[in-house]
C-alpha positions in Angstrom: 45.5 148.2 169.2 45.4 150.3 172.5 45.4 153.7 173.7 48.7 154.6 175.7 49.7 157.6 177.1 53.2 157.9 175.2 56.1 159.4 176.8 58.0 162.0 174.7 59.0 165.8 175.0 57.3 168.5 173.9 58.9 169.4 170.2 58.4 165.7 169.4 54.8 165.1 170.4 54.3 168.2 168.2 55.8 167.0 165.0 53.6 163.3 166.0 50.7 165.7 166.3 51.4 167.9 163.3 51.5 165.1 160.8 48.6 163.6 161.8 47.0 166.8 161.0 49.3 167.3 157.8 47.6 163.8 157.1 44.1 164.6 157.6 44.7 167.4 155.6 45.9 165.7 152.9 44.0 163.0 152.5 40.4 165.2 152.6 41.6 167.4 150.0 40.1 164.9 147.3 43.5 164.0 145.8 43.4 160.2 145.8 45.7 159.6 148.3 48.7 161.1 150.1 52.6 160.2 149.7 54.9 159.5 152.9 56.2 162.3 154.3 58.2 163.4 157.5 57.8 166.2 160.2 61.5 167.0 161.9 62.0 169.1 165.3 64.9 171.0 164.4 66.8 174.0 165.9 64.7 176.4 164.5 61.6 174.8 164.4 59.8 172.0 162.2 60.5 170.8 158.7 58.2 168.9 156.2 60.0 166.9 153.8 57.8 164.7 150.9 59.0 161.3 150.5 58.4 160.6 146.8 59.7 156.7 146.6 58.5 153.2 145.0 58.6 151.2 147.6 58.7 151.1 151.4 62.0 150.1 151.6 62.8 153.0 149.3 61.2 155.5 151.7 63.1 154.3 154.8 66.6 154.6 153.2 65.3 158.0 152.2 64.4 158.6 155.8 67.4 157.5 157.1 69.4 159.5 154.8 67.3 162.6 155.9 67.6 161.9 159.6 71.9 161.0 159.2 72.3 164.5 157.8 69.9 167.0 159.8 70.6 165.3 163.3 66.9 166.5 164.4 65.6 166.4 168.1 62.9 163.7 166.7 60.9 162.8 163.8 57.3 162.0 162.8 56.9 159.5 159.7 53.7 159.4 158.0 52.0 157.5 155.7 48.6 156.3 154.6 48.3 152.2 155.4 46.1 149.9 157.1 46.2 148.0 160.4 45.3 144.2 161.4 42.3 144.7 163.8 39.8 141.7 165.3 37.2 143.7 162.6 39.5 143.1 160.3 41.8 145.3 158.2 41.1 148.9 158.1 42.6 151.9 156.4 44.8 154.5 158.8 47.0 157.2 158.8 50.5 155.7 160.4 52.6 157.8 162.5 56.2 156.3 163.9 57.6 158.9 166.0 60.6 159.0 167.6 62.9 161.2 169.7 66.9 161.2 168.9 68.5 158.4 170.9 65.2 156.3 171.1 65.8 152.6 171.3 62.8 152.4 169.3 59.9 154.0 167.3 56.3 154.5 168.4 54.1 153.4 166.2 50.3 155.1 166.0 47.6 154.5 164.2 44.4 156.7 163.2 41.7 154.5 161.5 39.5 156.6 158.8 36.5 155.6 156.5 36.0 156.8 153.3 32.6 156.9 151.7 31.6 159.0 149.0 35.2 160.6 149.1 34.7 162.1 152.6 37.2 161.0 155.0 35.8 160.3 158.5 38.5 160.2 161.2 38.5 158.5 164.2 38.6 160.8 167.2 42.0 159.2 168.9 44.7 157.4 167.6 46.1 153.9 168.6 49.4 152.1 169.6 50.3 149.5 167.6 53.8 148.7 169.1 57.1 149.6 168.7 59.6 150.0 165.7 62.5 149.8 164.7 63.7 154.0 164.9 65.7 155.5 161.7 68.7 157.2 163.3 71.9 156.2 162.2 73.5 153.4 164.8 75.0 155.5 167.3 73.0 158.2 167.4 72.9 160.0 170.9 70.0 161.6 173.2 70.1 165.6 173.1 71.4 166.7 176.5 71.3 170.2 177.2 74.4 172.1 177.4 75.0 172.3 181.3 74.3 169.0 181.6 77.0 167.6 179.4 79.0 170.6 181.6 78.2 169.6 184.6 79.2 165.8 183.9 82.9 166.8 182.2 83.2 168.5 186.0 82.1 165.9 187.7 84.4 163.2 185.3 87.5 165.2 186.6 86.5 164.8 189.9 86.3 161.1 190.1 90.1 160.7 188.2 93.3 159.5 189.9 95.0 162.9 187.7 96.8 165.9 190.5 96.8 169.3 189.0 
């Protein structure tokens, strides 16, 4: 695992940053766990949704269901796993995060103990590669709405059409 300095916009580092938080959260409240859920960037702001599933695989149909029909600016998956570490395998909350149009998912990790049911969180999270994103195939980066203006102009400028 290592420490990068991830490259995202604003509304998306917050949803990454919200559900680890959301996470923490959780986790200390003394319930004996915590299920997946996902942190959106939408028009209007953030959305939590709980992902209540059997198995993994059943979560990320249920995410990419989610994601097909809101269209959000990115997305923050979370879950309570483990990671493969030289000390061997140690619990973690996991974070994939991505921004609409990604070619892939960052994947994070934040390693926590738990002794006498206190959590104890590390202070930074890790890197642990990329993913494969949820998006539907296809999906497209936001662009803001004078760019995709200003491209249509220039489009018609380039083309062999008199008016």
């Amino acid at each position: 695992m290592e420490q990068v300095n991830l490259k995202m916009n604003e509304n998306v580092r917050y949803a990454m940053e919200t559900a680890f938080d959301e996470a923490k959260a959780r986790l200390s409240t003394g319930q004996g766990g915590m299920d997946p859920f996902i942190v959106t960037a939408v028009d209007d702001g953030y959305e939590f949704n709980d992902i209540i599933c059997d198995t993994p695989e059943e979560v990320r149909e249920s995410v990419k269901m989610l994601l097909a029909q809101d269209m959000p600016e990115g997305y923050a998956l979370c879950y309570d796993g483990f990671v493969e570490t030289d000390d061997g395998e140690l619990d973690a909350v996991i974070v994939e995060v991505a921004g609409r149009g990604s070619d892939y998912a960052d994947c994070l990790a934040l390693l926590y103990t738990l002794e006498d049911s206190v959590y104890t969180f590390e202070a930074d999270y890790y890197y642990t590669g990329p993913v494969q994103q949820l998006y539907p195939a296809g999906t497209k980066p936001i662009i803001s709405g004078l760019t995709a203006i200003d491209a249509d102009q220039n489009d018609g400028a380039d083309s062999d059409c008199d008016i």
